[in-house]
N, C-alpha and C positions, 0 to 999 in steps of 0.2 A: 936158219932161224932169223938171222938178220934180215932178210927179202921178206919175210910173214911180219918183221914187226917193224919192217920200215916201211909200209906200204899204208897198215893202217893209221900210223900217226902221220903220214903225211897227207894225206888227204884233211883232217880235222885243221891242221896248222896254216894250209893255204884260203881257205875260207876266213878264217880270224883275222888274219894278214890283209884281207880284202877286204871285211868288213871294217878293219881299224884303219886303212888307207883312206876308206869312204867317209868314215867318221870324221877323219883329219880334216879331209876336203870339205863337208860340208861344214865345219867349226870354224873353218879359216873363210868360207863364204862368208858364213854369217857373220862374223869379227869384222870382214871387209866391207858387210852392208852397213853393219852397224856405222862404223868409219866412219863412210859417208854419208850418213842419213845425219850424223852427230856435224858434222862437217856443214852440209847444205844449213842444217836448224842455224848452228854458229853465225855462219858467215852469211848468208843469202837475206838481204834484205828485200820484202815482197814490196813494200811502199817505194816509191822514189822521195827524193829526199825534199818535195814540197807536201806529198800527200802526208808526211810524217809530220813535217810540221803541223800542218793544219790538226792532224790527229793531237796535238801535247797541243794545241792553241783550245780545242773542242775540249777537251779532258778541263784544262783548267776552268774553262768557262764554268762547264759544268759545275764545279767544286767552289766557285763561288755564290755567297748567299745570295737569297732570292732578294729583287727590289723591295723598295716598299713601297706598295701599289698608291700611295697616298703622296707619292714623291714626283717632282716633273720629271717625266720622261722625254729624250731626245727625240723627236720627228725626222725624221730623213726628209731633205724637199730635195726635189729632183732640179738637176742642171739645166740651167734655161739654154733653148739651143738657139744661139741668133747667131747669126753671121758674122764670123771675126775675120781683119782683114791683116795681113803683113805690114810690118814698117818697113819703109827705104831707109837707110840715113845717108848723109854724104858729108863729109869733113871735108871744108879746104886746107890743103896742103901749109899754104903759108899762115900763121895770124896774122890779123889785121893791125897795124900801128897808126894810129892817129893822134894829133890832141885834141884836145874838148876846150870845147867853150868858153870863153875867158878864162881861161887857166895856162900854169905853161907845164902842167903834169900832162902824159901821155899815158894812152889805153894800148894794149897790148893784148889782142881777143881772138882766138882760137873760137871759130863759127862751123857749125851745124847744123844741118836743114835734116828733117824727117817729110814726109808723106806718104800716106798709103794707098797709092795709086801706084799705077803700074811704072815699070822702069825706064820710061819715056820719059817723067819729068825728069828725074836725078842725070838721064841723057842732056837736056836740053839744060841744065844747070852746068854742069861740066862742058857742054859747047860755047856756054856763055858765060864761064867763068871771071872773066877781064871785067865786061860790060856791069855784072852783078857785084863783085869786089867796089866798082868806081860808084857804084849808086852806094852801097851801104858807108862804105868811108865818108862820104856824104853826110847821110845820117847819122853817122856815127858822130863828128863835129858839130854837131846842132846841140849835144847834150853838153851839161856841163859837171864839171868833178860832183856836184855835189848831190848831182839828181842820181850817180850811178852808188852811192852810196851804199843802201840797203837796196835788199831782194826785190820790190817794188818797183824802184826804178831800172832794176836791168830788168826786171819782166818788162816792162812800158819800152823799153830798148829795143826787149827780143819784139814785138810788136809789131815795131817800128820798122824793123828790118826785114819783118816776112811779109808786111805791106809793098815795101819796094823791093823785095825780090818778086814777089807775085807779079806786081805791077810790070818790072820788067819784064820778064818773061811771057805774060799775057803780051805786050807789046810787039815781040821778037816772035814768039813761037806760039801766038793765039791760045795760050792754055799756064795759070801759075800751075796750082797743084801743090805750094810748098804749105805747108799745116804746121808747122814749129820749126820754132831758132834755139841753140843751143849753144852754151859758152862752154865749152871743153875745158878750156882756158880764160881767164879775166885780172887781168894785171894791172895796177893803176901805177905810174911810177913818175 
């Protein structure tokens, strides 16, 4: 009697068992898709993080009121293209110390030359640093305390000394090239 009624309840018991095995499997699939679908949403940013900006810069534009057409509006003009050239500059190492002109105060001037030509002149400046130092000290003794007073007269100064720098250097190496003097330093003492 036991083999007749263990036969038939066991057949019904292994099919349940399969099917609740299946059930399992597929409820822990879906829980794991789930997972990561919830996971990818979370975490995954599809913008990079300029297109996002721009996206919250667009959002707000939008959300601001419209003009009022009766108001000046800004024009855009376009960038003029002309041709920009590089500065050189060149700093002498030492200042220059001199005195001025009937006086017995002394100038103490840290000098600077720009141009924007090619690296030939600021060459030929530095070859001839000595000759170019002895003409401006020169010039530099022509002025007096009182002309280097205000900004005027040390512009009339820097002038003065990119004339005889030019000049020298035309002389020496056929070509100035120097376009401004600059006082890094101006000390009157």
């Amino acid at each position: 009697m036991t083999d007749a009624s263990a036969s038939p309840d066991m057949k019904p018991r292994r099919g349940r068992g399969l099917l609740r095995a299946l059930a399992l499997l597929l409820l822990a699939a879906l829980l794991l898709a789930a997972g990561f679908g919830a996971g990818y949403f979370y975490f995954a940013n599809p913008l990079s993080p300029a297109k996002d900006v721009l996206r919250l810069i667009e959002r707000t534009s939008e959300a601001e009121p419209a003009a009022d057409p009766d108001a000046p509006q800004k024009v855009p003009r376009p960038t003029p293209e002309r041709e920009s050239f590089v500065t050189s500059y060149y700093q002498f190492k030492e200042p220059l110390t001199t005195n001025l002109r009937a006086s017995r105060r002394l100038l103490q001037a840290g000098i600077g030359l720009s141009t924007q030509y090619d690296q030939k002149v600021m060459d030929n400046v530095a070859r001839n640093e000595v000759a170019l130092r002895s003409d401006m000290l020169a010039i530099v003794g022509t002025f007096s305390e009182e002309e280097l007073q205000d900004k005027a007269g040390r512009d009339r100064l820097a002038e003065a000394l990119r004339g005889a720098v030019n000049a020298r250097l035309q002389q020496l190496e056929g070509f100035g090239g120097i376009e401004a003097v600059f006082f890094p330093s101006f000390i009157l003492q």
